[in-house]
ZAMI-469779 format. One line per field, with one value per atom (N, C-alpha, C, O): residue number from 1; residue in three letters; atom name; x, y, z. Coordinates in steps of 0.2 Angstrom, whole numbers, plus 2048, in hexadecimal, padded with zeros to 3 digits. Atoms other than C-alpha are relative to their C-alpha. Last residue first. Example, Ala and Ser with C-alpha at 12.3 -4.5 7.8 and 13.67 -1.06 7.14 Angstrom:
<sites>
n (2 2 2 2 1 1 1 1)
res (SER SER SER SER ALA ALA ALA ALA)
atom (N CA C O N CA C O)
X (7FC 844 7FC 7FF 804 83E 804 809)
Y (7FA 7FB 805 80B 7FA 7EA 806 805)
Z (7FF 824 803 804 800 827 800 803)
</sites>
This chain:
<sites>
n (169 169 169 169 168 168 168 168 167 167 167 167 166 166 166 166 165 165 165 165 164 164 164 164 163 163 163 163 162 162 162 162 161 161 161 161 160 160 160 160 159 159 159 159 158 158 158 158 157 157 157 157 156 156 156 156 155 155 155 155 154 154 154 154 153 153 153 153 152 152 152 152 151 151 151 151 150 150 150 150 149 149 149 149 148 148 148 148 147 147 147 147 146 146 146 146 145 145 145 145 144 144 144 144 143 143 143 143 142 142 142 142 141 141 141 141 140 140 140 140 139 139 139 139 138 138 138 138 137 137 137 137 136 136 136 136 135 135 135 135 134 134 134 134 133 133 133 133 132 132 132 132 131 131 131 131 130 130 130 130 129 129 129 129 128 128 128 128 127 127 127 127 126 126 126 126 125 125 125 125 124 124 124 124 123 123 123 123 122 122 122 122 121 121 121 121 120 120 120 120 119 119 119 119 118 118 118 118 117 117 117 117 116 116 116 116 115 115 115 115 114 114 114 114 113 113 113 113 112 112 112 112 111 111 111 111 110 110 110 110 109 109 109 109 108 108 108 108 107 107 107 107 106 106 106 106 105 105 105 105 104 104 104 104 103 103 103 103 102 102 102 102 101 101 101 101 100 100 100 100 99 99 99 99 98 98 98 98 97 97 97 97 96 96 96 96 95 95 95 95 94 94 94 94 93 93 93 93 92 92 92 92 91 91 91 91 90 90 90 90 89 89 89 89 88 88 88 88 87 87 87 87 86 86 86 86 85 85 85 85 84 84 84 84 83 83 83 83 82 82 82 82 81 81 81 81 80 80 80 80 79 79 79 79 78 78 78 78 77 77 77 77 76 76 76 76 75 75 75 75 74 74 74 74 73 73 73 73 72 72 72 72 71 71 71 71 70 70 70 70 69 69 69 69 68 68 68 68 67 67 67 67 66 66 66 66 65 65 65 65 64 64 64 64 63 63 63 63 62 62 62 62 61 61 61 61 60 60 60 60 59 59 59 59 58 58 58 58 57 57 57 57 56 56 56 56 55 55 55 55 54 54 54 54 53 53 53 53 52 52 52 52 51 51 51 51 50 50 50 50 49 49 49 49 48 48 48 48 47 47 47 47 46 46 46 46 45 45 45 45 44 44 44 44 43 43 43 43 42 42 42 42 41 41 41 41 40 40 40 40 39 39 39 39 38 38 38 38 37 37 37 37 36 36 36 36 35 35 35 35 34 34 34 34 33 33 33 33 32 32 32 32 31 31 31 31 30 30 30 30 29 29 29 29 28 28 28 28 27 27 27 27 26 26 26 26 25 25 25 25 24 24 24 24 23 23 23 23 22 22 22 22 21 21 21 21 20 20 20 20 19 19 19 19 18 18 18 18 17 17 17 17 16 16 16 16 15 15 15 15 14 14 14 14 13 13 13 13 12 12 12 12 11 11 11 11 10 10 10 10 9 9 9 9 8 8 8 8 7 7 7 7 6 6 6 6 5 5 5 5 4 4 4 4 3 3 3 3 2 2 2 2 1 1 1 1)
res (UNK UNK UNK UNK UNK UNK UNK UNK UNK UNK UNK UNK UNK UNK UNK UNK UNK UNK UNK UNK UNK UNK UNK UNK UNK UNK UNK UNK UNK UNK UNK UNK UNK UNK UNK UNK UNK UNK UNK UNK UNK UNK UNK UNK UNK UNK UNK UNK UNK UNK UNK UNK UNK UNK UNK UNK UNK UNK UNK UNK UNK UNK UNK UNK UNK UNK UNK UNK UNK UNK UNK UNK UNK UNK UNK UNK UNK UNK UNK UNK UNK UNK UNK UNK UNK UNK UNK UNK UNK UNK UNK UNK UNK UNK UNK UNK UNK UNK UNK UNK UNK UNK UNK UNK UNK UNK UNK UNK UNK UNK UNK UNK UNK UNK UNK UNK UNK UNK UNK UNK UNK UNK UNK UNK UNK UNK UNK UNK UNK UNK UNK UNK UNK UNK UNK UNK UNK UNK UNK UNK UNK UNK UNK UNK UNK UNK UNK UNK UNK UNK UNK UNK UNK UNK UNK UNK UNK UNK UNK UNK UNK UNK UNK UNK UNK UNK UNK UNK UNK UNK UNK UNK UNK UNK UNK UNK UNK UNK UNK UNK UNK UNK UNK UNK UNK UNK UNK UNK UNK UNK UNK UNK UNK UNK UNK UNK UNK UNK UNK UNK UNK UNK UNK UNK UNK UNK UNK UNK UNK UNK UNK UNK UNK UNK UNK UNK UNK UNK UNK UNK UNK UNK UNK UNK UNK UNK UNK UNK UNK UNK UNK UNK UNK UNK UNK UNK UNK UNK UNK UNK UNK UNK UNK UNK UNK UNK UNK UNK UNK UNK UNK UNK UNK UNK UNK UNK UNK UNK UNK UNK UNK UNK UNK UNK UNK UNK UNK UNK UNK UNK UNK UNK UNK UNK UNK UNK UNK UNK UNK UNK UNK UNK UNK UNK UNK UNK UNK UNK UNK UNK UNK UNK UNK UNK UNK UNK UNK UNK UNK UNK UNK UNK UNK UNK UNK UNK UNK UNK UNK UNK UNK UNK UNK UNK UNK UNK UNK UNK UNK UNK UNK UNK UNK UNK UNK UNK UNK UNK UNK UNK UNK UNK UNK UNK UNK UNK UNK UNK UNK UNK UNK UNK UNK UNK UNK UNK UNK UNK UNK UNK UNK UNK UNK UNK UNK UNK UNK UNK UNK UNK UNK UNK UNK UNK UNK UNK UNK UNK UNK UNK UNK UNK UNK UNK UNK UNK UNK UNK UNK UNK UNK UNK UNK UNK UNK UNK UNK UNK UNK UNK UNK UNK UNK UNK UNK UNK UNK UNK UNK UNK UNK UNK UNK UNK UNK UNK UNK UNK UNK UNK UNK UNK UNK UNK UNK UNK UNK UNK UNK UNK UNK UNK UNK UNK UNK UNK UNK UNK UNK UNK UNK UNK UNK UNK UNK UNK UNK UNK UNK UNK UNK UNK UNK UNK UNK UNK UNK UNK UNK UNK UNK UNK UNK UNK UNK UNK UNK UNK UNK UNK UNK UNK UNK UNK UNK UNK UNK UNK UNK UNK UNK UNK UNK UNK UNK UNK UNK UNK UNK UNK UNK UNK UNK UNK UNK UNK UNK UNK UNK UNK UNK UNK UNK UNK UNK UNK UNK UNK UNK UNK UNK UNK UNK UNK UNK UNK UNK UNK UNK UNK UNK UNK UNK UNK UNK UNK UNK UNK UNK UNK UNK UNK UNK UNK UNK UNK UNK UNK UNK UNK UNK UNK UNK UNK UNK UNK UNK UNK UNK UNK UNK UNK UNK UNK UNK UNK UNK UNK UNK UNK UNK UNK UNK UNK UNK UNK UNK UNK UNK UNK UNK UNK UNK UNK UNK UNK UNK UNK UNK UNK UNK UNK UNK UNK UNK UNK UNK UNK UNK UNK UNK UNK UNK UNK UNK UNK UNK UNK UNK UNK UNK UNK UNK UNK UNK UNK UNK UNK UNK UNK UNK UNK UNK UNK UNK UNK UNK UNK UNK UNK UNK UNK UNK UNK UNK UNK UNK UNK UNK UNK UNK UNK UNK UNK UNK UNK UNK UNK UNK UNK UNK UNK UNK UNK UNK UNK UNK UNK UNK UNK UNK UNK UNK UNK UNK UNK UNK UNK UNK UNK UNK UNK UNK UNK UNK UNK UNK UNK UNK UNK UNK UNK UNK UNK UNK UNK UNK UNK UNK UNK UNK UNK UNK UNK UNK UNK)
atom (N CA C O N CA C O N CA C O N CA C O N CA C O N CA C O N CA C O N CA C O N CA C O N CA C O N CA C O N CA C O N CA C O N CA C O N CA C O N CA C O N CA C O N CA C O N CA C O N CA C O N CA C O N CA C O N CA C O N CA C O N CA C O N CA C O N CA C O N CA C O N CA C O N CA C O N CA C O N CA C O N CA C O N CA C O N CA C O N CA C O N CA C O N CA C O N CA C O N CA C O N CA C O N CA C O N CA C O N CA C O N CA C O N CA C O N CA C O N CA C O N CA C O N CA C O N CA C O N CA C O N CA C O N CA C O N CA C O N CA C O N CA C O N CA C O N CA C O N CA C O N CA C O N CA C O N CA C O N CA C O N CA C O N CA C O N CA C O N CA C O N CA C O N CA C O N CA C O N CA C O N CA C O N CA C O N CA C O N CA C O N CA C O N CA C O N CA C O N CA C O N CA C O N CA C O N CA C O N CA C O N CA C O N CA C O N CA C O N CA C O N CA C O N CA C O N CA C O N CA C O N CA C O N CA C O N CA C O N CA C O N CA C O N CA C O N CA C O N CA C O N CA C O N CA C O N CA C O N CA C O N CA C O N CA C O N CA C O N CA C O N CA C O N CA C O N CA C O N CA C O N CA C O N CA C O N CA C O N CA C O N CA C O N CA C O N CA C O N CA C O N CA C O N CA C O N CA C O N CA C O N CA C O N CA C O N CA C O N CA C O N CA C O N CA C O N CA C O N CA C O N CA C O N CA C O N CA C O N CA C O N CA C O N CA C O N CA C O N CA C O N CA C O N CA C O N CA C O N CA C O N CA C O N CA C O N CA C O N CA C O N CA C O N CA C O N CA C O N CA C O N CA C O N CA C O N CA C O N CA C O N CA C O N CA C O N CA C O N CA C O N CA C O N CA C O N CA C O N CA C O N CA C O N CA C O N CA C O N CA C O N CA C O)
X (800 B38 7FB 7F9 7FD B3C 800 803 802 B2D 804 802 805 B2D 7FF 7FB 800 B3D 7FC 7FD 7FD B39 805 809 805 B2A 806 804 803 B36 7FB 7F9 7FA B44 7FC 7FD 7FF B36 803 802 807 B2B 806 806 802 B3D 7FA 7FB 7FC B42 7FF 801 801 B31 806 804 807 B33 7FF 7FE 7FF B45 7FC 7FD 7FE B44 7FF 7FC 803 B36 804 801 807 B3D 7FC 7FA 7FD B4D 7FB 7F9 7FD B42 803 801 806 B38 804 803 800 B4A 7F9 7FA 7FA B52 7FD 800 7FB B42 805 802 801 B33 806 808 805 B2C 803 7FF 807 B33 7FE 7FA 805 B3E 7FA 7F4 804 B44 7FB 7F6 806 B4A 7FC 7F6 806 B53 7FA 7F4 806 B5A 7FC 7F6 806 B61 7FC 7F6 806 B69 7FC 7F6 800 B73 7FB 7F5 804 B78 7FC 7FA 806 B7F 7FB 7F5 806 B88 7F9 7F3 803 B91 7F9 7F3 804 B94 7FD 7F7 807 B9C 7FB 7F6 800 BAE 7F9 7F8 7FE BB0 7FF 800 803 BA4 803 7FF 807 BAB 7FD 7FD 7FF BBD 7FA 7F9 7FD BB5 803 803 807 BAD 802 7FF 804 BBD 7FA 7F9 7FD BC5 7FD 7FB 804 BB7 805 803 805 BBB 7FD 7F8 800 BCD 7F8 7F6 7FE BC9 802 801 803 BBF 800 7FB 804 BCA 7FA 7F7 7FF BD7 7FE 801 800 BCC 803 801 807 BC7 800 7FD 800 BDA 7F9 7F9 7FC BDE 7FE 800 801 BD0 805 802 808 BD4 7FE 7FC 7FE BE8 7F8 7F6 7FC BE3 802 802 806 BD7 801 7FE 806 BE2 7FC 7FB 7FC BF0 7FD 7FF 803 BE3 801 7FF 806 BE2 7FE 7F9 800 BF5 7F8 7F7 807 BF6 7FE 7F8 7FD C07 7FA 7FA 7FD C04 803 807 803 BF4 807 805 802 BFB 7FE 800 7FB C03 7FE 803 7FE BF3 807 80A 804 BF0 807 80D 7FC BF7 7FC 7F8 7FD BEC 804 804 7FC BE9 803 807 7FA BE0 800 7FB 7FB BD4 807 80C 804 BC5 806 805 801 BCE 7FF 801 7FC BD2 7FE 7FC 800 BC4 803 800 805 BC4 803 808 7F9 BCB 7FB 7F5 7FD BBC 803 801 803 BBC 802 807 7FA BC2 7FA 7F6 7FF BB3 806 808 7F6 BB5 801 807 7FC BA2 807 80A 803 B98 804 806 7FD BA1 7FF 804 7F8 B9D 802 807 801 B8A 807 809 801 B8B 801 804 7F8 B91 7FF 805 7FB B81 808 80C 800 B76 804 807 7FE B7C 7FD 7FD 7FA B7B 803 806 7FE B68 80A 80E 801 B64 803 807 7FB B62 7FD 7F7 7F9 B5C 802 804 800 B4C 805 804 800 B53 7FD 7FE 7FA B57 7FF 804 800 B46 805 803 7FB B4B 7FE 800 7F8 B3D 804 801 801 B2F 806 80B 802 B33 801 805 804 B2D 800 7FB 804 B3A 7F8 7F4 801 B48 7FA 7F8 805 B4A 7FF 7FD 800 B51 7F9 7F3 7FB B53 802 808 801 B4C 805 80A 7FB B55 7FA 7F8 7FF B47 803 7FF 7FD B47 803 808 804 B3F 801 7FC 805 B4A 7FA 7F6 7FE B5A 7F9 7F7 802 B55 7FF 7FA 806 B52 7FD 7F7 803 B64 7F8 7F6 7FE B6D 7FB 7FA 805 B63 802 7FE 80A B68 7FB 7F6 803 B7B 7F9 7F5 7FE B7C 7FE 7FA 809 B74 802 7FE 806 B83 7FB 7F6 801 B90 7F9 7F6 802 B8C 7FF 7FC 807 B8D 7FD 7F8 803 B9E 7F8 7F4 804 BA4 7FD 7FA 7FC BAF 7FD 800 7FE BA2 804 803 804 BA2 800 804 801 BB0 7FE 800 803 BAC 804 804 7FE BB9 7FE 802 7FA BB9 803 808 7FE BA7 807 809 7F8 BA4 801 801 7FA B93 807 80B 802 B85 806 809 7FB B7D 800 7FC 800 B78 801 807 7FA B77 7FD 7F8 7F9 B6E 806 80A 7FF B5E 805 804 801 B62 801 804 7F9 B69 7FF 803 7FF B55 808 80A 803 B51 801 800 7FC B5F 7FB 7FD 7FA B57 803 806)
Y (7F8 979 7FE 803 7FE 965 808 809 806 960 800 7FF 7FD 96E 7FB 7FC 7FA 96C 802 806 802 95A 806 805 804 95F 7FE 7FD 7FD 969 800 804 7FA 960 805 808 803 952 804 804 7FF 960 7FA 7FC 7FA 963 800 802 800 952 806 806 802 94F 802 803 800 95C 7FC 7FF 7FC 95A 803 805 803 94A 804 802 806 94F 7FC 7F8 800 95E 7FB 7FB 7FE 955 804 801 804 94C 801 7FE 803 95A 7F9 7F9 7F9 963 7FC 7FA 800 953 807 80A 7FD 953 7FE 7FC 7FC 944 807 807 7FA 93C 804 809 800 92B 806 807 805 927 800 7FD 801 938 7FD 7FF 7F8 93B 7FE 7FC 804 928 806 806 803 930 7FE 7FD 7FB 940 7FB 7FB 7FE 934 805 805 807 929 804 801 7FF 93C 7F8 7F8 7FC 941 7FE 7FE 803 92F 806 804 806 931 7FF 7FE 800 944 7FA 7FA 7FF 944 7FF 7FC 804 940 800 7FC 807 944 7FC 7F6 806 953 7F8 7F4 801 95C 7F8 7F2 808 959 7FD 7F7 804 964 7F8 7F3 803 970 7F9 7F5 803 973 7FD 7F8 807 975 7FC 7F6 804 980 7F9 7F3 801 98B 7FB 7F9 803 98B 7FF 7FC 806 991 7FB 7F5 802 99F 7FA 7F7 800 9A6 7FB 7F6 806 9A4 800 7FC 804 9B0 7FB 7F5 802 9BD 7F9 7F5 801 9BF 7FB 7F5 805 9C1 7FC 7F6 803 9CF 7F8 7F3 804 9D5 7FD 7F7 804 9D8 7FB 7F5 809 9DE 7FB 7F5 805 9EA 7F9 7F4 802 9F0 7FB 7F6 806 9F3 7FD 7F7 807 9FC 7FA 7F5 805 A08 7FA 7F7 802 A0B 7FC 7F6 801 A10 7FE 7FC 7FD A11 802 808 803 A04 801 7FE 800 A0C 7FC 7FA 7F7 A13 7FF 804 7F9 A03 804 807 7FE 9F7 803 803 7FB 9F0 803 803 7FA 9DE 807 806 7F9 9D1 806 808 7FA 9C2 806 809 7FA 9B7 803 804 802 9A8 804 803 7FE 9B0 7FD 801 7F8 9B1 802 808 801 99D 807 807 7F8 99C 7FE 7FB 7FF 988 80A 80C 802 983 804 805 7F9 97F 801 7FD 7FC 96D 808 80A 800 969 804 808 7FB 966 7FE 7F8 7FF 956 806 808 7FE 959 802 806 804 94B 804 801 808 94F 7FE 7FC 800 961 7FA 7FA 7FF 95A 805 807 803 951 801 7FC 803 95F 7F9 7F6 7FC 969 7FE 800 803 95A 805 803 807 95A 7FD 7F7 7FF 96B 7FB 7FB 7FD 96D 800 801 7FA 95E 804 801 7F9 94E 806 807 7FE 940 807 80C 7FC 93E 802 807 7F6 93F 800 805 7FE 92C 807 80A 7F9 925 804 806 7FA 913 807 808 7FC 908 805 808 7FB 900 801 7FF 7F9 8F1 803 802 7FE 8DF 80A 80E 7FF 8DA 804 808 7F7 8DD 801 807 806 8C6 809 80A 7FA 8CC 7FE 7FD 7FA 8BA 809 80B 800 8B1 804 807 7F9 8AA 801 7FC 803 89D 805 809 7F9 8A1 7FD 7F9 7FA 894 805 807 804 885 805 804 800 891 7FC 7FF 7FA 892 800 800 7FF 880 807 808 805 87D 801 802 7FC 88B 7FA 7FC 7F7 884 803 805 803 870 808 809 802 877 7FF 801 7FA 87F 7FF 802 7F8 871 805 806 803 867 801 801 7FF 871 7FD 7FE 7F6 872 802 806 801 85D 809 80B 804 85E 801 804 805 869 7FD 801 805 876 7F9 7F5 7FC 885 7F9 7F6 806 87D 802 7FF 804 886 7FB 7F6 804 898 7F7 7F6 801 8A4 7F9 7F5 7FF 8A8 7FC 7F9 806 8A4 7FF 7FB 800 8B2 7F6 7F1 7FC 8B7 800 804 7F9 8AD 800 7FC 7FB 89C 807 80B 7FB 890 802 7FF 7FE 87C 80A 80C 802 86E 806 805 7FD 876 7FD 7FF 7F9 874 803 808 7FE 861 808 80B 801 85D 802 802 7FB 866 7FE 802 7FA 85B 806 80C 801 84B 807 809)
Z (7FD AE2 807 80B 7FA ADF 804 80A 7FA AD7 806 80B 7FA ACC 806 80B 7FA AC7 804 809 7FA AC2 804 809 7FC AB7 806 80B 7F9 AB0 804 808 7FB AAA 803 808 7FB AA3 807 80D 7F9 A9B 803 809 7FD A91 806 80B 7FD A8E 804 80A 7F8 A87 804 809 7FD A7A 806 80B 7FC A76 806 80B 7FA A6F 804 808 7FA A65 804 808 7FB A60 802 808 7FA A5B 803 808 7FB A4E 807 80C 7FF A47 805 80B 7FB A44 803 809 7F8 A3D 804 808 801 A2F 807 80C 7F9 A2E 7FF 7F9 803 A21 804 805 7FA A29 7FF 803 7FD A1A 804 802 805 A1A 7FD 7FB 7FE A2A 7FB 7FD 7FC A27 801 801 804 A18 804 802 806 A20 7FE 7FF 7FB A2E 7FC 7FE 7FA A23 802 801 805 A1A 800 7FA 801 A29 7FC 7FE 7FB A2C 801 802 802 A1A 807 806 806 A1E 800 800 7FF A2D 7FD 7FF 7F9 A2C 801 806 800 A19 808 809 804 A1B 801 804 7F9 A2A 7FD 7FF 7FC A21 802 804 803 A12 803 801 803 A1A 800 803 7F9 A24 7FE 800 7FE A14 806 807 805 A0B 803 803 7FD A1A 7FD 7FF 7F9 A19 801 807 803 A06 807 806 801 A0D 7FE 7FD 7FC A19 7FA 7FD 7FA A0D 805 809 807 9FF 804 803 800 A0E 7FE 801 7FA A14 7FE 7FF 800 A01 807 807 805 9FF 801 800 7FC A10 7FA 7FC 7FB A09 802 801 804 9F8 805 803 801 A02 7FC 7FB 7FB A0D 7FE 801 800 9FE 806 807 806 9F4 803 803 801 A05 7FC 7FD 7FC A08 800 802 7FD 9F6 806 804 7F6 9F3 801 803 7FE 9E2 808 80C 7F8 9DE 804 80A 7FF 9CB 808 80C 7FF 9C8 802 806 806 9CE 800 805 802 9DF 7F8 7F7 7F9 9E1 7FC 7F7 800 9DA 804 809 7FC 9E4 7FC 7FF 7FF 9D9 806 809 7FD 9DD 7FF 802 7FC 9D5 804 809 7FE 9C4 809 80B 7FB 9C4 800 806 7FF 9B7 809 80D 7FA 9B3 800 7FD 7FA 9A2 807 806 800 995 807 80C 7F9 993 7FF 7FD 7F9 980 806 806 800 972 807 809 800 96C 802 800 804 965 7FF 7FB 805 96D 7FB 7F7 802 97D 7F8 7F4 802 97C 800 7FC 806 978 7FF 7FA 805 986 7FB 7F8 801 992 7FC 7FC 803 98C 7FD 7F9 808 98D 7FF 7FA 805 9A0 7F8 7F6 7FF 9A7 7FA 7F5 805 99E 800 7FB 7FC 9AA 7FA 7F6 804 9A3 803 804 7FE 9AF 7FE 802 7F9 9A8 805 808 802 996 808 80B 7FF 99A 7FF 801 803 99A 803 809 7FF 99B 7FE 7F8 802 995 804 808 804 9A2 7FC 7FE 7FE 9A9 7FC 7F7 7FA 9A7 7FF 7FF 802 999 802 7FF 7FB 9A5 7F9 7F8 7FC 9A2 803 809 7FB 993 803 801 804 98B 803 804 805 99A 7FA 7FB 804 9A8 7F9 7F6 806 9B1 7FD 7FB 806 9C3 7FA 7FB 7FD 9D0 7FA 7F7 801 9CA 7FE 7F9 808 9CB 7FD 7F8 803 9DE 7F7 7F5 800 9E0 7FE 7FC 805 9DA 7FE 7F9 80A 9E2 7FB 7F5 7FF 9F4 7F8 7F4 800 9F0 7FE 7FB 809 9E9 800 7FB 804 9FB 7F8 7F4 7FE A04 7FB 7F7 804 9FB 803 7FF 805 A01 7FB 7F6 801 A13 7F7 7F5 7FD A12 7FE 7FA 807 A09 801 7FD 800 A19 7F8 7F4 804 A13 802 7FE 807 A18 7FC 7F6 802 A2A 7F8 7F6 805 A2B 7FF 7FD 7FE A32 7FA 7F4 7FA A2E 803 805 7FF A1E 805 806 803 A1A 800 7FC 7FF A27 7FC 7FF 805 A21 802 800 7FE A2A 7FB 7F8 803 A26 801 802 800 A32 7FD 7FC 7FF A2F 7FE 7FB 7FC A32 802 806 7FD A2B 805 80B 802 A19 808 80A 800 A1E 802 806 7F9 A22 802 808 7FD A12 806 80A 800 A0A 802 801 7FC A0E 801 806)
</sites>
């Protein structure tokens, strides 16, 4: 009786919305389906008996047994080297130096040039990246690269554009 109930009714993913869901009828196919599954699958004690061990050192990289092994010793992070982000001015001795102070300017010019560019990286990412990296896996999946790909649009596109200049010359 309840496999002729089972096909009475649809299921899709708006159980918000939809309300056959509060139907008693809908609920009692659902306990018949939870019931027959549970029937099927028997919980064991570790029911992950099947699979190999954990080999956790395959992960490890020299970066991370190192930062391990400061955890393991309470050590403190060591502080980040800001060095590279100064603006020095030219020394005492070069201080009318019209060329130190050239190159303290392009050195600074260089150093917000670069950070403005780590920005734009940065938005490119957040707005691009999830669907870029979307399209790396399918490449990947099918063996293939995005360069190999776009040549094979490109390819018939191209004999089409000139199979249809030569037709009209």
């Amino acid at each position: 009786a309840c496999d002729d109930m089972a096909g009475d009714f649809q299921l899709d993913s708006l159980p918000y919305y939809d309300q056959v869901y509060n139907d008693p009828s809908a609920r009692e196919v659902a306990a018949y389906l939870i019931d027959e599954e549970t029937q099927r699958y028997r919980p064991t004690k570790n029911y992950l008996d099947y699979l190999p061990p954990l080999t956790e050192d395959k992960f490890l990289t020299p970066v991370l047994e190192k930062e391990f092994e400061r955890i393991e010793s309470n050590s403190s992070l060591e502080p980040l080297n800001m060095k590279r982000y100064e603006l020095p001015p030219p020394n005492s001795t070069q201080r009318n130096d019209v060329r130190a102070w050239t190159e303290s300017v392009n050195n600074s010019a260089a150093q917000l040039e670069h950070q403005t560019t780590r920005i734009v990286n940065l938005e490119l990412l957040g707005k691009y990246g999830s669907a870029a990296w979307k399209i790396q896996r399918i490449f990947a999946e099918n063996g293939g690269t995005a360069a190999e790909t776009i040549e094979g649009i490109e390819e018939p596109n191209s004999r089409n554009e000139l199979a249809e200049k030569r037709g009209t010359d």
